[in-house]
Backbone bond lengths (Angstrom), bond angles and torsions (degrees), N, CA, C in turn:
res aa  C-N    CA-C-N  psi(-1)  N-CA   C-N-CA  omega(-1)  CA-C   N-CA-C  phi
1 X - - - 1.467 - - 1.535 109.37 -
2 X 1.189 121.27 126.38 1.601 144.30 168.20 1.619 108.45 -41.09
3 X 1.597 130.82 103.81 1.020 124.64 163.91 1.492 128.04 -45.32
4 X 1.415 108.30 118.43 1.520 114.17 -150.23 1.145 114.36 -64.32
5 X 1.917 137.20 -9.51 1.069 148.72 159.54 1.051 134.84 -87.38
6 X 1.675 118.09 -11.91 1.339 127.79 176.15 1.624 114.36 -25.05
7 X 1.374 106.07 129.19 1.255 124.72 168.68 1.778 106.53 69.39
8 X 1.263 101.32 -1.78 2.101 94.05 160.28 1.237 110.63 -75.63
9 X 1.060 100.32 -177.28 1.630 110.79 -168.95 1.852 100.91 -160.90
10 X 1.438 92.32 115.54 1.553 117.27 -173.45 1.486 118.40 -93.22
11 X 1.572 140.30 101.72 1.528 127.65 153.68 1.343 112.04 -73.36
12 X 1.261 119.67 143.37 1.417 134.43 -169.94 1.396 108.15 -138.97
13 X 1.541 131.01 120.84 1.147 122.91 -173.47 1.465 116.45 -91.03
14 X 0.929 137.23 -172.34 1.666 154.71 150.78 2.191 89.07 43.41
15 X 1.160 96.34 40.88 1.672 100.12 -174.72 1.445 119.16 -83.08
16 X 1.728 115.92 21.61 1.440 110.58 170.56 1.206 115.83 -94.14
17 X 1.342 133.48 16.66 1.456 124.07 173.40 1.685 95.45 -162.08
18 X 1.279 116.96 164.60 1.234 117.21 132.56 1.817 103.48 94.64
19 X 1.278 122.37 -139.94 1.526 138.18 -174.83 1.769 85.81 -82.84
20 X 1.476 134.47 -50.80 1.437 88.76 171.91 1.386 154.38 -83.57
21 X 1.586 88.64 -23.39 1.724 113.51 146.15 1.960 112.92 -20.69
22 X 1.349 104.75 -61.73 1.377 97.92 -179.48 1.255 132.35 -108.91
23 X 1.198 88.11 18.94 1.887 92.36 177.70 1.949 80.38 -95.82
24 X 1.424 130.06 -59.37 1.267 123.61 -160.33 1.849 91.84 -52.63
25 X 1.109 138.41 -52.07 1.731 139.64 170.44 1.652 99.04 -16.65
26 X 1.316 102.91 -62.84 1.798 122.84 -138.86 1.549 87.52 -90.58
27 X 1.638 143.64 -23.50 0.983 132.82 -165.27 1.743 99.88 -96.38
28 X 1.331 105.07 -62.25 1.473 124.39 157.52 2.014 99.65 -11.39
29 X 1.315 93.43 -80.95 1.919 97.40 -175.11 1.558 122.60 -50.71
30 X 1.557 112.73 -6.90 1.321 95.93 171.26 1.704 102.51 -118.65
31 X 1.213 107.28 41.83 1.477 127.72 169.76 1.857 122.93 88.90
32 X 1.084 106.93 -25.18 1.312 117.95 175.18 1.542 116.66 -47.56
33 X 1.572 113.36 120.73 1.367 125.83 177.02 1.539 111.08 -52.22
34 X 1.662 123.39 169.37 1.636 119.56 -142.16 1.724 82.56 -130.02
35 X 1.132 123.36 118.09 1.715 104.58 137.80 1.118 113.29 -117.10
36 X 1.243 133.17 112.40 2.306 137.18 175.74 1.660 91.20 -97.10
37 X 1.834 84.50 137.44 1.075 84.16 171.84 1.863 96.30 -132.04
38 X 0.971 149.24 138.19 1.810 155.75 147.06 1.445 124.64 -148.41
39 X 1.259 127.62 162.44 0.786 117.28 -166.69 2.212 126.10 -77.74
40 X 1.351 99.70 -4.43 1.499 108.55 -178.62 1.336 95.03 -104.42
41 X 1.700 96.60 114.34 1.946 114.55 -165.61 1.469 89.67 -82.91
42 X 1.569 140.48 -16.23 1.599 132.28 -162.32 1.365 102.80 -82.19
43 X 1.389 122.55 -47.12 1.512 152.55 168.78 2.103 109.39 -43.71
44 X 1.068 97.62 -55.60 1.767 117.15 -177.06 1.981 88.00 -68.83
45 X 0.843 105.68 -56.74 1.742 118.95 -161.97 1.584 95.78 -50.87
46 X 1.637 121.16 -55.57 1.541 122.32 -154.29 1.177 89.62 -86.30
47 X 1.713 132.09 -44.29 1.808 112.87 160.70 0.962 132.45 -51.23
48 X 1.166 129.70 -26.52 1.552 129.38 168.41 1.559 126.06 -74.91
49 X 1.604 100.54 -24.93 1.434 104.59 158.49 1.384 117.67 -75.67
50 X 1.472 121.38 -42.70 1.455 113.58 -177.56 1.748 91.12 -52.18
51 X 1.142 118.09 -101.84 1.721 125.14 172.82 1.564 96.75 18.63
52 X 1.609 124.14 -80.39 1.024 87.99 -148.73 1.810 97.75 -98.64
53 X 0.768 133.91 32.13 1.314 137.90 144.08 1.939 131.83 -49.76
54 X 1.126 77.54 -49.29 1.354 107.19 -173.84 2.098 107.33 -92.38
55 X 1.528 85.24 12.25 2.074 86.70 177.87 1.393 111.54 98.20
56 X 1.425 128.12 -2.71 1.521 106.77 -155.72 1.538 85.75 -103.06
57 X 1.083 110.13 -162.21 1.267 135.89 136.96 1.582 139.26 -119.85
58 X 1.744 131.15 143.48 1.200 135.95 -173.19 0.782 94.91 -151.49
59 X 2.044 102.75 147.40 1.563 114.50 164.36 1.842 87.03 -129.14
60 X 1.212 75.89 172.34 1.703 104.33 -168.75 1.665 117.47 -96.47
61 X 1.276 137.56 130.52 1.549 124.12 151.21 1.310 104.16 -144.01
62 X 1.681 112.53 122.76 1.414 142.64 -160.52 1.466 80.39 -100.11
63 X 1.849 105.90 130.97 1.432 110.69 176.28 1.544 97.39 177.78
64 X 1.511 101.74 -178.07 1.741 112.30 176.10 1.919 93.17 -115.88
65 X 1.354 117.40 127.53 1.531 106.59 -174.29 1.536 79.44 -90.95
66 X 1.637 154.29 32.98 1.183 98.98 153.13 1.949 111.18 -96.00
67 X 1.394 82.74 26.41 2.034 98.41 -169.06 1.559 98.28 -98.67
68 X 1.240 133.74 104.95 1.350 150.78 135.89 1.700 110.32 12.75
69 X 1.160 112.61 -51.43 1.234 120.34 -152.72 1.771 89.75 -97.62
70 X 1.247 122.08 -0.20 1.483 119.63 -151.16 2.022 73.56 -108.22
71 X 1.128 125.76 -53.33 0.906 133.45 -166.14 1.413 116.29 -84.16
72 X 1.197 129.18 4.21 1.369 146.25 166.28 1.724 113.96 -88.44
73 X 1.459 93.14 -50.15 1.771 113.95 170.05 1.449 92.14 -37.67
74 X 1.425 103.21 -98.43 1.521 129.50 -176.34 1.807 112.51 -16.68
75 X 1.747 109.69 -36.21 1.553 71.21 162.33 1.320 118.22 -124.32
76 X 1.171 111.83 16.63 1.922 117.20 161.07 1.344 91.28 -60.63
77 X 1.206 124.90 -49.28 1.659 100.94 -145.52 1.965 92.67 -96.19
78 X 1.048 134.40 -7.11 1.415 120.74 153.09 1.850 115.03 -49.43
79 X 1.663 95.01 -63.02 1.385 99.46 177.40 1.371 111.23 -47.95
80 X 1.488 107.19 -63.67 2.090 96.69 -166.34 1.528 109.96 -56.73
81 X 1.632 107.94 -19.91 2.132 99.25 -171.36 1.539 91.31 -83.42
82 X 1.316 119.60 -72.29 1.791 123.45 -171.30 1.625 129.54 -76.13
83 X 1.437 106.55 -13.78 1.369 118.05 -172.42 1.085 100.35 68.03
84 X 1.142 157.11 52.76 1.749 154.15 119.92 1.475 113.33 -177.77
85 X 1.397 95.69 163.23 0.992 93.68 165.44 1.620 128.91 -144.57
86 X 1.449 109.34 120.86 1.514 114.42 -174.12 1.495 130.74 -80.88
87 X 0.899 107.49 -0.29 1.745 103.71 -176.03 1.276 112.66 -142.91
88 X 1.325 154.81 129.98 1.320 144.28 -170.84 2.048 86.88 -123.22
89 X 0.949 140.94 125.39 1.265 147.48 132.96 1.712 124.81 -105.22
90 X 1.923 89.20 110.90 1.281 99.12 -161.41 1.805 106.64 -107.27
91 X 1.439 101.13 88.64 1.388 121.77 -152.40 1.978 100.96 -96.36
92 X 1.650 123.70 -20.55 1.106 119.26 179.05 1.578 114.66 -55.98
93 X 1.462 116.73 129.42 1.514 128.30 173.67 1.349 108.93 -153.18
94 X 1.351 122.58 170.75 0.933 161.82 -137.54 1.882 119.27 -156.50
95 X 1.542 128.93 129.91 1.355 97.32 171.19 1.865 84.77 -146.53
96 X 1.453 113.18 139.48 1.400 97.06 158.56 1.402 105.28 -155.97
97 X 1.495 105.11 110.42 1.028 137.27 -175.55 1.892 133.31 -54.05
98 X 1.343 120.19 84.03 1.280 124.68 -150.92 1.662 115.78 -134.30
99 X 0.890 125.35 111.16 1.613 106.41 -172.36 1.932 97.02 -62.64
100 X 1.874 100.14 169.53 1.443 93.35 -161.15 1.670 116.94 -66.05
101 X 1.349 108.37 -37.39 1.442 95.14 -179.37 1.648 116.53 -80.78
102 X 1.456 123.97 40.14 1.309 111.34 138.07 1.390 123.67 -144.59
103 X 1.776 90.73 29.08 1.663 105.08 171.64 1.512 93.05 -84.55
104 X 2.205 105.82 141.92 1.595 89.62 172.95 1.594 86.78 -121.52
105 X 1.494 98.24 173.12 1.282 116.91 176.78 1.315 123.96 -16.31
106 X 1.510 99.84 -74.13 1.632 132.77 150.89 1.867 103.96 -4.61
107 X 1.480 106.12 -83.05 1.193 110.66 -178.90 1.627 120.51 -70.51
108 X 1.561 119.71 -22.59 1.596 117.15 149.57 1.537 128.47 -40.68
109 X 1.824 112.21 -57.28 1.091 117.27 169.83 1.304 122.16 -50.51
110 X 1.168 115.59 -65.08 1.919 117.88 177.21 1.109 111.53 -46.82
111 X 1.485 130.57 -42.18 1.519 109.04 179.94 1.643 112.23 -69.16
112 X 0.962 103.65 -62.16 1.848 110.01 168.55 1.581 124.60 -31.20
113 X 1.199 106.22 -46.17 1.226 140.39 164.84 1.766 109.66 -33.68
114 X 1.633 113.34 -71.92 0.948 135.43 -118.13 1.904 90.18 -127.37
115 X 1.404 107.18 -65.33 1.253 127.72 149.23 2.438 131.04 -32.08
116 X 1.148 88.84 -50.50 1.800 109.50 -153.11 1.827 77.77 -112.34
117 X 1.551 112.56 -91.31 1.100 122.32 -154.53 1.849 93.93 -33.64
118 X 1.355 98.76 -77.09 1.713 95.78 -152.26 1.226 101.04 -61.02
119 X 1.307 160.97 4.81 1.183 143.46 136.15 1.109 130.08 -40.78
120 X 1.751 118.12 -41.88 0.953 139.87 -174.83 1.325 94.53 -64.64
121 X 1.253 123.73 -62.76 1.390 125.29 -168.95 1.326 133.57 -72.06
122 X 1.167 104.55 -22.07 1.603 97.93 156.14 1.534 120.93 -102.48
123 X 1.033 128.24 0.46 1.363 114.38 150.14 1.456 121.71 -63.08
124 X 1.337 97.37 -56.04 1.794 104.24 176.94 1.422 125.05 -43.82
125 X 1.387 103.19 -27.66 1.585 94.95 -176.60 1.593 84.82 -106.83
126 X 1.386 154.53 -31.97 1.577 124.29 179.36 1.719 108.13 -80.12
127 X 1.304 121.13 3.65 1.378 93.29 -175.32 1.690 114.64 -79.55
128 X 1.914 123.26 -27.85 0.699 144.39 -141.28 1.920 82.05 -70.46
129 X 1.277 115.03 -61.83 1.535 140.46 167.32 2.136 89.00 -12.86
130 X 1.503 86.17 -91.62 1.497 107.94 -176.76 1.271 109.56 -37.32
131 X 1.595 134.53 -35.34 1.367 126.04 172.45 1.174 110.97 -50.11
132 X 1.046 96.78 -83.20 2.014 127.11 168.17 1.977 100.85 -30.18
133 X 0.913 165.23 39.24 1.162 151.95 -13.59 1.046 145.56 74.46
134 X 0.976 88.77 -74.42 1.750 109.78 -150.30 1.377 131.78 60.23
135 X 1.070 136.19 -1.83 1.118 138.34 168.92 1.874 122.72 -131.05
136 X 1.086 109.77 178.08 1.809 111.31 -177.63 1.939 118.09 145.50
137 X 1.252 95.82 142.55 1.468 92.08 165.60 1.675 132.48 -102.44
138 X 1.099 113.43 146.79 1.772 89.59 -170.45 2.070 90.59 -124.48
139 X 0.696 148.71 125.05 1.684 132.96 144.34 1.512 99.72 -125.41
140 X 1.373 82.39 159.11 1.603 131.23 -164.37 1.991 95.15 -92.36
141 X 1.066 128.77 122.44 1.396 134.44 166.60 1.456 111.29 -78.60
142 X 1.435 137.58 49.97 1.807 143.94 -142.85 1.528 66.84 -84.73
143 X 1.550 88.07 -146.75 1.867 122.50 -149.01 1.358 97.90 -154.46
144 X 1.451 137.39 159.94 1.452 132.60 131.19 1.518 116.75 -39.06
145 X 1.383 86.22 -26.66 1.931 99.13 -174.49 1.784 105.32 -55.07
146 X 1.357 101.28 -12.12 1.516 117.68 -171.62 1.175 117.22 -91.12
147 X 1.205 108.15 -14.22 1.920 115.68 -158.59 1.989 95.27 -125.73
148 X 1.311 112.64 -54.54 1.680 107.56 164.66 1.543 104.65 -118.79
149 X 1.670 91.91 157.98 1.572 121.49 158.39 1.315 124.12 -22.13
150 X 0.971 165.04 139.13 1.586 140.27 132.95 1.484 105.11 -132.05
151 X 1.310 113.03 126.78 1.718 128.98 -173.07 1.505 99.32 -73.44
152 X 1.582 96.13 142.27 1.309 110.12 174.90 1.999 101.31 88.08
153 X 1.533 123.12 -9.21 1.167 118.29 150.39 1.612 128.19 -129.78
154 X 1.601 109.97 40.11 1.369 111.54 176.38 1.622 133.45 -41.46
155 X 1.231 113.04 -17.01 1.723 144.68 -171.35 1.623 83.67 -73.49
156 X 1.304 95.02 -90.13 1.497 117.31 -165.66 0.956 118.53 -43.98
157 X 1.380 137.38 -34.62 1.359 146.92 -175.92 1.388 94.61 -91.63
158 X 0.916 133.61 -37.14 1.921 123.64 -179.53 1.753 85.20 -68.50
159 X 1.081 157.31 -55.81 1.602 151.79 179.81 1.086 107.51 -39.90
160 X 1.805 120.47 -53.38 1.222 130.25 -166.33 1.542 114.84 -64.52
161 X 1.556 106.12 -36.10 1.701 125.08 -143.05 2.256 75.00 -87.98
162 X 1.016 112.28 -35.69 1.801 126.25 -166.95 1.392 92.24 -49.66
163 X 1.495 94.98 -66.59 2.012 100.56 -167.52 1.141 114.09 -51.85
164 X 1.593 124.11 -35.03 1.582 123.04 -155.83 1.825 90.90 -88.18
165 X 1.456 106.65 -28.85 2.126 93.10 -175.19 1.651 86.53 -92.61
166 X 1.184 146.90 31.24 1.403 122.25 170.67 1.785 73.80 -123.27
167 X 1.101 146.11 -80.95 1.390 130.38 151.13 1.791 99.54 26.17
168 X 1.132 102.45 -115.59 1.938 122.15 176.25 1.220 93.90 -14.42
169 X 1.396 122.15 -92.16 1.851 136.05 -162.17 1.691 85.86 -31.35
170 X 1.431 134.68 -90.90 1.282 143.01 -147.39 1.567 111.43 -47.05
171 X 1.636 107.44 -43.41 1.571 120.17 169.78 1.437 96.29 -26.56
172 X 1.644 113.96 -94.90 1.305 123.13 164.74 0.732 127.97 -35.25
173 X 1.545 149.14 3.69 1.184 134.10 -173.77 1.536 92.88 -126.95
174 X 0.872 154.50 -25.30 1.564 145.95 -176.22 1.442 109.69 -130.41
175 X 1.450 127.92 -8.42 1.477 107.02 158.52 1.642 128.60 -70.02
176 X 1.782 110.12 12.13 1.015 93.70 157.03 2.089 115.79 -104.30
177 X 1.460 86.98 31.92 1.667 81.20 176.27 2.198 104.97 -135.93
178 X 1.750 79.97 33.06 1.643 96.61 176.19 1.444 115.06 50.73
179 X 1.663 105.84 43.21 1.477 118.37 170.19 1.432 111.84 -111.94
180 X 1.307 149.40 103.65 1.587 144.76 159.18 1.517 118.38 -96.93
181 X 2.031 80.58 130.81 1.343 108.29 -158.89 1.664 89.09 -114.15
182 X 1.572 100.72 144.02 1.308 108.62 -172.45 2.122 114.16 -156.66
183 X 1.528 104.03 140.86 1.372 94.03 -175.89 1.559 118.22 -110.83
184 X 1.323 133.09 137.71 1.304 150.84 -162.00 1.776 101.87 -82.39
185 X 1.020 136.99 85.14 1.297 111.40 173.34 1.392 128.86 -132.11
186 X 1.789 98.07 94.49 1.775 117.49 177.15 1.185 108.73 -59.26
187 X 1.452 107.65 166.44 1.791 125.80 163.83 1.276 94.50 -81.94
188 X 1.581 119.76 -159.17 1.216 120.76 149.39 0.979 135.13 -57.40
189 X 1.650 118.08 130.23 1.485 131.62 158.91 1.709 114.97 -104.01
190 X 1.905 81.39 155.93 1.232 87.93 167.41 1.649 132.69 -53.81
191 X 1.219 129.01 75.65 1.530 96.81 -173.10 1.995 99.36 -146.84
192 X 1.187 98.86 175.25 1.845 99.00 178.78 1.535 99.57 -56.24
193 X 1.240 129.17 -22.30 1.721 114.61 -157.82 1.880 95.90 -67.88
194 X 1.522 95.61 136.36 1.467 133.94 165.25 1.466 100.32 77.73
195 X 1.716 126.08 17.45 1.250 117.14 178.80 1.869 110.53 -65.26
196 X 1.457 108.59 118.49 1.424 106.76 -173.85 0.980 113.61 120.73
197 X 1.652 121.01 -41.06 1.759 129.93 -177.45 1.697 109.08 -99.44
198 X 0.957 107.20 21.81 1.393 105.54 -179.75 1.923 127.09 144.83
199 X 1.434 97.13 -2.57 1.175 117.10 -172.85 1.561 111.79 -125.79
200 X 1.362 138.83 169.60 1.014 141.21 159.04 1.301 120.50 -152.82
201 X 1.559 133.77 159.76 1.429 151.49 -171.91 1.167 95.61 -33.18
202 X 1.336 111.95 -67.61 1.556 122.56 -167.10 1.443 104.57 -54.24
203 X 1.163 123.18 -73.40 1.343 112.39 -179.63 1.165 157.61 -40.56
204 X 1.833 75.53 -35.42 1.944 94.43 153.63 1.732 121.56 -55.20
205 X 1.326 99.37 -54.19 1.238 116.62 177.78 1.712 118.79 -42.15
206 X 1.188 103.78 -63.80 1.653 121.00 179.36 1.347 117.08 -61.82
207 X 1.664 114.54 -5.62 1.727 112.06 -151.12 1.412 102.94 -84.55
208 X 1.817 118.55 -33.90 1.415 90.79 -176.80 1.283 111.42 82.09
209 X 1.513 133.61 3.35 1.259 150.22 -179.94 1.690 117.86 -93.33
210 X 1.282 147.68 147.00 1.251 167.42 174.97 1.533 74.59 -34.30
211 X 1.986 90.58 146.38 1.406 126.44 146.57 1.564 113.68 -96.54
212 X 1.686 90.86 146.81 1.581 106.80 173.65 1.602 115.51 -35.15
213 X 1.612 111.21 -37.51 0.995 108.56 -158.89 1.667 119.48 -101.30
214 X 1.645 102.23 7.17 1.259 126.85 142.56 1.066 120.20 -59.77
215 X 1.391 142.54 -66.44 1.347 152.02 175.02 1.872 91.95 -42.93
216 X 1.025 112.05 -92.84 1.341 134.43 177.94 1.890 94.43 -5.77
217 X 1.221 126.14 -50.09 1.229 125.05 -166.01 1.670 103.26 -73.97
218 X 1.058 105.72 -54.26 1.760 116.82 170.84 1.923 110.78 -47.12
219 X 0.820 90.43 -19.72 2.090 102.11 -175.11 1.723 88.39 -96.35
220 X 1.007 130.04 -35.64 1.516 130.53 -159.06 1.899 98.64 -93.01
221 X 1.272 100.07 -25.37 1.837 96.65 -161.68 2.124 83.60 -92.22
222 X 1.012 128.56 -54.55 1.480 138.87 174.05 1.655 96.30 -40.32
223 X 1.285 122.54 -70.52 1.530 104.64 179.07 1.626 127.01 -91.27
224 X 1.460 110.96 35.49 1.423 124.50 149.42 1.368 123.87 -123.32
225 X 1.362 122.81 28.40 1.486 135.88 179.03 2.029 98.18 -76.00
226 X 1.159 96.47 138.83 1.813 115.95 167.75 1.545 113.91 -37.12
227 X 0.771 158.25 177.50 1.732 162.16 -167.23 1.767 88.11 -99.55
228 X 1.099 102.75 -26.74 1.835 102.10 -157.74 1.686 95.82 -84.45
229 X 1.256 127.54 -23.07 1.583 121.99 -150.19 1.632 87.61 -150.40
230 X 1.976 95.58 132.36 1.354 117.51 178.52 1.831 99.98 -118.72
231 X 1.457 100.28 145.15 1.936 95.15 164.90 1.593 94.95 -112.92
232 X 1.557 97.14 124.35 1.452 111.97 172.60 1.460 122.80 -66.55
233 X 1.460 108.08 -38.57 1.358 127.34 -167.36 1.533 120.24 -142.08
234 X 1.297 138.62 121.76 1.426 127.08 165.49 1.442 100.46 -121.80
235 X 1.340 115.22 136.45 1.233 139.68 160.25 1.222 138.08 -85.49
236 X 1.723 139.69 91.07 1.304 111.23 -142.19 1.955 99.84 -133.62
237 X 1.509 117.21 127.91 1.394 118.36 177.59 1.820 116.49 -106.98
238 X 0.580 131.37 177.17 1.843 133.38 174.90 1.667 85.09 -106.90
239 X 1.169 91.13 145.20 1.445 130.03 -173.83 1.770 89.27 -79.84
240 X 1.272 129.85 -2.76 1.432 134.98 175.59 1.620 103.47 -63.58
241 X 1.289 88.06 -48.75 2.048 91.64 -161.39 1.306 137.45 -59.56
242 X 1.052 89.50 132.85 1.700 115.13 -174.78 1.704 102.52 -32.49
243 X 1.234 95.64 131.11 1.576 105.74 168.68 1.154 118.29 -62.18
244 X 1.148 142.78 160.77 1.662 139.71 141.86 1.161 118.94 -162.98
């Protein structure tokens, strides 16, 4: 059977650890070309060797996506290595977990920043590509944090709640130029994100929460859908959780 991505070509953001680490794995294996982009070049380097170890191909761009120019790179150099580019998964986040009066500014900006901004920014500059086209996939890497409340992360979830209505708006707004836009939104996973800001080893450990490479499968089934059928939204919990 024909790897169902052959000859696409995938940007993947914040892809040195974690949910993008393995969605670029899981996209990579059904043939689709690699661009990672984060800021730890040692991390990008040993994925790009696994990648092309394993048959694929990846190129690299070392940057901060909430920098314009970081996200401009990322898809010149898809276009000049593969000649297009079909899938943008804009998976870089941030979470730090604070009820509001001892979230400060400081920590407002970075999530927004980091979270909102670079989303913004790399869609904006690959959709123009995808117009010109006509076709492409875009999803959003949200949270549940996106879909309900949860106290003690009002910050984060206003980031989260951003991606899933810029998600919606884009649906409508470019599936009439045969582009589907779609949002990812896990519970907790296992992964380093927010270790320090609200999370710890242990907790990771004990949680009983989704693997990366759960998520990663939900990013893989969204950009192997038929030309005819888009998933707007996936919602995803561990089979851990508490009843009620």
């Amino acid at each position: 059977m024909a790897a169902r991505l052959q000859g696409k070509t995938a940007l993947i953001t914040g892809a040195s650890a974690g949910i993008g680490r393995a969605s670029a794995l899981a996209l990579a294996g059904e043939g689709a070309n690699i661009v990672i982009t984060a800021r730890r070049a040692e991390r990008l380097q040993e994925l790009a060797a696994k990648i092309v170890a394993l048959g694929g191909k990846a190129e690299i761009v070392v940057g901060d996506v909430r920098e314009e120019a970081t996200a401009k790179a990322c898809v010149a150099r898809a276009i000049e290595a593969f000649g297009a580019l079909d899938i943008l998964v804009n998976n870089t986040g941030i979470g730090i977990y604070k009820n509001l009066a001892d979230t400060t500014l400081a920590d407002y900006e970075a999530m927004f920043d980091t979270n909102v901004r670079s989303t913004f920014l790399f869609t904006r500059h690959a959709v123009p590509h995808m117009i010109e086209r006509k076709q492409g996939t875009i999803l959003m890497i949200s949270s549940m944090a996106g879909v309900y409340g949860f106290a003690g992360e009002s910050v984060y979830c206003g980031t989260k709640f951003a991606q899933v209505g810029m998600a919606q708006a884009l649906d409508k707004e470019l599936r009439p130029h045969g582009i589907k836009v779609g949002a990812i939104c896990p519970g907790g996973v296992k992964t380093e994100f927010a270790l320090g800001t609200g999370r710890t080893e242990a907790i990771v450990e004990k949680s009983g929460w989704l693997e990366a490479e759960d998520v990663a499968g939900a990013v893989l089934l969204a950009c192997t859908q038929s030309p005819g059928a888009r998933i707007i939204e996936i919602q995803m919990r561990t089979m851990n959780e508490a009843l009620c």
